[in-house]
VEXROKE-582001 format. One record per residue (C-alpha): residue in three letters; x, y, z. Coordinates in steps of 0.05 Angstrom, whole numbers, padded with zeros to 5 digits, always signed. Example, Ala and Ser with C-alpha at 12.3 -4.5 7.8 and 13.67 -1.06 7.14 Angstrom:
BEGIN
ALA+00246-00090+00156 SER+00273-00021+00143 
//
This chain:
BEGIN
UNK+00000+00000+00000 UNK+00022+00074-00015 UNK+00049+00112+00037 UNK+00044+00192+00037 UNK+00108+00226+00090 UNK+00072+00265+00139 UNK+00095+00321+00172 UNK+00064+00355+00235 UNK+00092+00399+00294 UNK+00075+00356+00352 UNK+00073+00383+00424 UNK+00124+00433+00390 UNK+00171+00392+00352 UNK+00176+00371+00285 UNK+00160+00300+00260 UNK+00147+00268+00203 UNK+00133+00189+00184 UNK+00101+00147+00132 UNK+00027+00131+00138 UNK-00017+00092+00090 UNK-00078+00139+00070 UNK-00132+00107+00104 UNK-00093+00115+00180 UNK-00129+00157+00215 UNK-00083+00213+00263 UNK-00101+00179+00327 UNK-00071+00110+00297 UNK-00012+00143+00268 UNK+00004+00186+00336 UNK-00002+00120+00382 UNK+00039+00073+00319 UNK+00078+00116+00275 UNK+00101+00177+00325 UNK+00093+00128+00387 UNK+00060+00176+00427 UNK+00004+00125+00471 UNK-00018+00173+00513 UNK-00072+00195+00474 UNK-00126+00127+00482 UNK-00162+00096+00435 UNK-00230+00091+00462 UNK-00294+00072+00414 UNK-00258+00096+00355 UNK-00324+00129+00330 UNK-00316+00191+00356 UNK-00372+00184+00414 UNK-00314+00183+00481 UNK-00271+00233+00472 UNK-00219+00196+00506 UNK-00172+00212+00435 UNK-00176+00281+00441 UNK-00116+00329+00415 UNK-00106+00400+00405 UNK-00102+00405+00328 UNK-00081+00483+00301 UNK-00112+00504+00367 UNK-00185+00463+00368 UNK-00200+00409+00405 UNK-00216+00342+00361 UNK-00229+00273+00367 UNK-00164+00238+00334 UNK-00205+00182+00312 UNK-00242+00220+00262 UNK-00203+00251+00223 UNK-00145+00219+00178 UNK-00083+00231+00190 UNK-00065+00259+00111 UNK-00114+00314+00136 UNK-00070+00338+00186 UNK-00011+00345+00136 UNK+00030+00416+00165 UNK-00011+00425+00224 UNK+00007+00434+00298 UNK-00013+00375+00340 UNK-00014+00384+00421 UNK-00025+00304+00455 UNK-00026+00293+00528 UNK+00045+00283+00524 UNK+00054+00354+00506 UNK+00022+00375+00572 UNK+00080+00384+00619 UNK+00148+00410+00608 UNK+00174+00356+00640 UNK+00164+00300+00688 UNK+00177+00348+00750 UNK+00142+00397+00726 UNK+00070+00392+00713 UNK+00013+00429+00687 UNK-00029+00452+00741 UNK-00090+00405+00712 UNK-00045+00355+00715 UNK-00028+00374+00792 UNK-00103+00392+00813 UNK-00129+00322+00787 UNK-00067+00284+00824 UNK-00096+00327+00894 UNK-00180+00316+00870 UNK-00168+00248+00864 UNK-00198+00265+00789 UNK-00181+00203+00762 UNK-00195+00130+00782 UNK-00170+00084+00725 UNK-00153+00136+00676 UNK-00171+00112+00610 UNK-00212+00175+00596 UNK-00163+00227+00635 UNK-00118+00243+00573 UNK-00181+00271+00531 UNK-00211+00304+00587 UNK-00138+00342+00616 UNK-00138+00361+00538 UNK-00203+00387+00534 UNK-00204+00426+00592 UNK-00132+00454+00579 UNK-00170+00479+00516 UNK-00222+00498+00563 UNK-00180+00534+00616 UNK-00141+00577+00566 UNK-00192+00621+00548 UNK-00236+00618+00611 UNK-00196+00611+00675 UNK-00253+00608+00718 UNK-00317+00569+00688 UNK-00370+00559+00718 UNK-00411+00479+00728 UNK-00448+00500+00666 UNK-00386+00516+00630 UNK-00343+00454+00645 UNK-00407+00414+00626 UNK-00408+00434+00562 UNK-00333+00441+00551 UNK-00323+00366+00576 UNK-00386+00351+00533 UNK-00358+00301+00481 UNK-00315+00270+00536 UNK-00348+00212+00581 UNK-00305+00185+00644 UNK-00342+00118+00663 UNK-00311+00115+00735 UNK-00317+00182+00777 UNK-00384+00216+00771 UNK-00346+00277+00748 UNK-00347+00317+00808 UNK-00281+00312+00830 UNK-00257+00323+00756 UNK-00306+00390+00758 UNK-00269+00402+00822 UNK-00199+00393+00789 UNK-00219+00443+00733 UNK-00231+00501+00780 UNK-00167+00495+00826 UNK-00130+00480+00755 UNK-00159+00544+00725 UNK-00148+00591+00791 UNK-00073+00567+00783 UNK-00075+00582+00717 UNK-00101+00646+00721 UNK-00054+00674+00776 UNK+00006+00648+00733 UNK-00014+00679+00677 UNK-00024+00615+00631 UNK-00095+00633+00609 UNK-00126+00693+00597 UNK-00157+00743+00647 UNK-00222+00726+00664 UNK-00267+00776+00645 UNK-00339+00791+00654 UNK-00393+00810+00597 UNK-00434+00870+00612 UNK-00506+00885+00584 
//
């Protein structure tokens, strides 16, 4: 089968590999770039436990092929923390929440609401809700991942790593 070179900036470096056309991105992160963080859940799309920042937006790896994401700028769970003393604050807050039980799902979600927290510091329930949306956890009721979010997102906010939170006046 014909292979087509692809080359993506992943979690800020540059890679490129050979995948056949019909791979789709989450298959050739976890085979081709080795990167397993990112799970393979249902592989239709429905669990969100694939999801990666691609240029920016938050998609479900399984969907899309991987010859679609030709030049783009990938961001995996790996890409999260700096390094392994140094972690992201969501990272941190669902270590202390207890956010995660037996993690399958917790790669998606810490993507997600990374995506989340960058542009809205402080959410509100409603807010994470429909942020975490496409992503189902199967083991913690969501609570203490809800509860992760906001300490995450206070950290985040006082360090400067997402914007200021600002209010909307009518």
């Amino acid at each position: 089968m014909t292979k087509t070179v692809l080359d993506l900036v992943v979690n800020g470096e540059s890679r490129s590999f050979a995948v056949e056309g019909h791979r789709s991105l989450l298959d050739a992160l976890r085979e081709e770039a080795g990167l397993t963080g990112t799970k393979k859940g249902c592989d239709v799309g429905d669990c969100g436990a694939c999801t990666v920042i691609l240029d920016g937006k938050p998609i479900n790896a399984c969907m899309i092929l991987a010859v679609e994401a030709q030049g783009a700028q990938i961001t995996t769970i790996e890409g999260l923390q700096a390094s392994p003393d140094d972690l992201h604050p969501l990272q941190q807050a669902f270590m202390e929440h207890g956010a995660s039980q037996c993690g399958f799902c917790t790669p998606g979600i810490l993507i997600m609401a990374k995506h989340l927290l960058e542009s809205n510091p402080l959410p509100t329930d409603e807010e994470i809700r429909f942020g975490l949306s496409g992503n189902i956890c199967r083991c913690t009721g969501y609570t203490k991942i809800f509860d992760a979010i906001r300490t995450a997102g206070k950290r985040m906010a006082e360090t400067g790593m997402a914007l200021p939170a600002t209010k909307v006046e009518a």
